[in-house]
Wavefront OBJ file of the C-alpha trace (Angstrom):
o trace
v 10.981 24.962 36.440
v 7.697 24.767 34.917
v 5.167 22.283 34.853
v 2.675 21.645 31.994
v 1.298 19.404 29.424
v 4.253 18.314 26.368
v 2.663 18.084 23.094
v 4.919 17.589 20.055
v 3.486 19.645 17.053
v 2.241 17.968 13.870
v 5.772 19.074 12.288
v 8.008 16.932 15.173
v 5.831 13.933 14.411
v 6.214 14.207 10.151
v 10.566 15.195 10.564
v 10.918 12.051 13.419
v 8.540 9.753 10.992
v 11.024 10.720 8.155
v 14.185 10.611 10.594
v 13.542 7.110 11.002
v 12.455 6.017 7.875
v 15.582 7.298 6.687
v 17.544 4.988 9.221
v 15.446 1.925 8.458
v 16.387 2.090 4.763
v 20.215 3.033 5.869
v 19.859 -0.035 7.984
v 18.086 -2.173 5.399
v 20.696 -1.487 2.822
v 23.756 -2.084 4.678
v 22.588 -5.010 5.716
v 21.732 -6.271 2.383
v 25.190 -5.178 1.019
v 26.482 -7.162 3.896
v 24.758 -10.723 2.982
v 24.648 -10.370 -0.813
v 25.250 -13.364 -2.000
v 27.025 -12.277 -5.322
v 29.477 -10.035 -6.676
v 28.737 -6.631 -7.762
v 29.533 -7.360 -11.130
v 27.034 -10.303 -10.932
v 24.532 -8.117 -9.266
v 24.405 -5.832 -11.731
v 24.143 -8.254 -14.962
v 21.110 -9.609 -13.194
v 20.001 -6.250 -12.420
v 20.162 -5.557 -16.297
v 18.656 -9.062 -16.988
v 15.375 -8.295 -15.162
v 15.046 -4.859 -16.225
v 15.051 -5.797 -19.952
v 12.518 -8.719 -19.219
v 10.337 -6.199 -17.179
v 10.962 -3.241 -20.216
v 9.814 -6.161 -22.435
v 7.222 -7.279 -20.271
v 6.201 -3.701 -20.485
v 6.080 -3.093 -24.300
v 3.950 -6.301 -24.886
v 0.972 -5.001 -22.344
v 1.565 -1.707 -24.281
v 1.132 -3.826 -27.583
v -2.125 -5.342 -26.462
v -3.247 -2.092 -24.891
v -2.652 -0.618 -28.502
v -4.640 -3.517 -29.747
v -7.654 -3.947 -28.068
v -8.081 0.328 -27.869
v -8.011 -0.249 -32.250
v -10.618 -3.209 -31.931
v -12.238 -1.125 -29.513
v -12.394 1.659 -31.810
v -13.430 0.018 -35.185
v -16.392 -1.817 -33.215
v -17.477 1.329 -32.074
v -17.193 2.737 -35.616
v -19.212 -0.694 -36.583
v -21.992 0.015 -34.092
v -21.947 3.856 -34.859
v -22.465 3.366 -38.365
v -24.944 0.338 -37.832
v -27.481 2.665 -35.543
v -26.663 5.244 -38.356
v -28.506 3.492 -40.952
v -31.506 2.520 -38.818
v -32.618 5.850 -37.574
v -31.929 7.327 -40.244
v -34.987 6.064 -42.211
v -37.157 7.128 -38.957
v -35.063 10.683 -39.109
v -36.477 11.230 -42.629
v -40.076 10.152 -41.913
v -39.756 12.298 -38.506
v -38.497 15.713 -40.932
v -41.140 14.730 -43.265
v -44.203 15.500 -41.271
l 1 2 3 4 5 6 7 8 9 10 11 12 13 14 15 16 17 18 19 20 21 22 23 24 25 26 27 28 29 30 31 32 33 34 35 36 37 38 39 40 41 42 43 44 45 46 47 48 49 50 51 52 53 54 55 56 57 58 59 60 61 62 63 64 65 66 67 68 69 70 71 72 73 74 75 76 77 78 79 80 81 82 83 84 85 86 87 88 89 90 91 92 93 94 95 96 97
């Protein structure tokens, strides 16, 4: 028999890690399946329910996303054009000389 130092490589450590992360959410589930308080059929309307309030949720933060990047954009434009016409007065006396 031999004697000696045991140390697990880095790979044991990740595959157990992911071994029982795999059980907890086994675990988890069951046991949610187990206590649900409604039907499957009632599970999933809700399920439907929420995801069209979060996809609608969703499409009005990509509406005012959309709207403040245009806003964004034309006051740029605004200050671009405004600097524009004040250096360009200096630009010409500048090329003048």
């Amino acid at each position: 028999m031999r004697e000696g130092k045991y140390e697990a490589s880095e790979q044991s450590r990740v595959g157990t890690a992911i071994t029982f992360l795999l059980i907890g959410l086994g675990a988890g589930t069951l046991i949610g399946l187990l206590f649900a308080p409604k039907s499957g059929k009632q599970m999933r309307k809700d399920l439907r329910r929420k995801y069209e309030g979060a996809r609608e949720t969703i499409d009005e933060w990509k509406e005012d996303a959309k709207d403040a990047a245009e806003e964004a954009l034309e006051r740029g434009s605004e200050i671009a054009e405004e600097l524009r016409d004040r250096v360009s007065p200096l630009a010409k006396k500048l090329t003048r000389r």
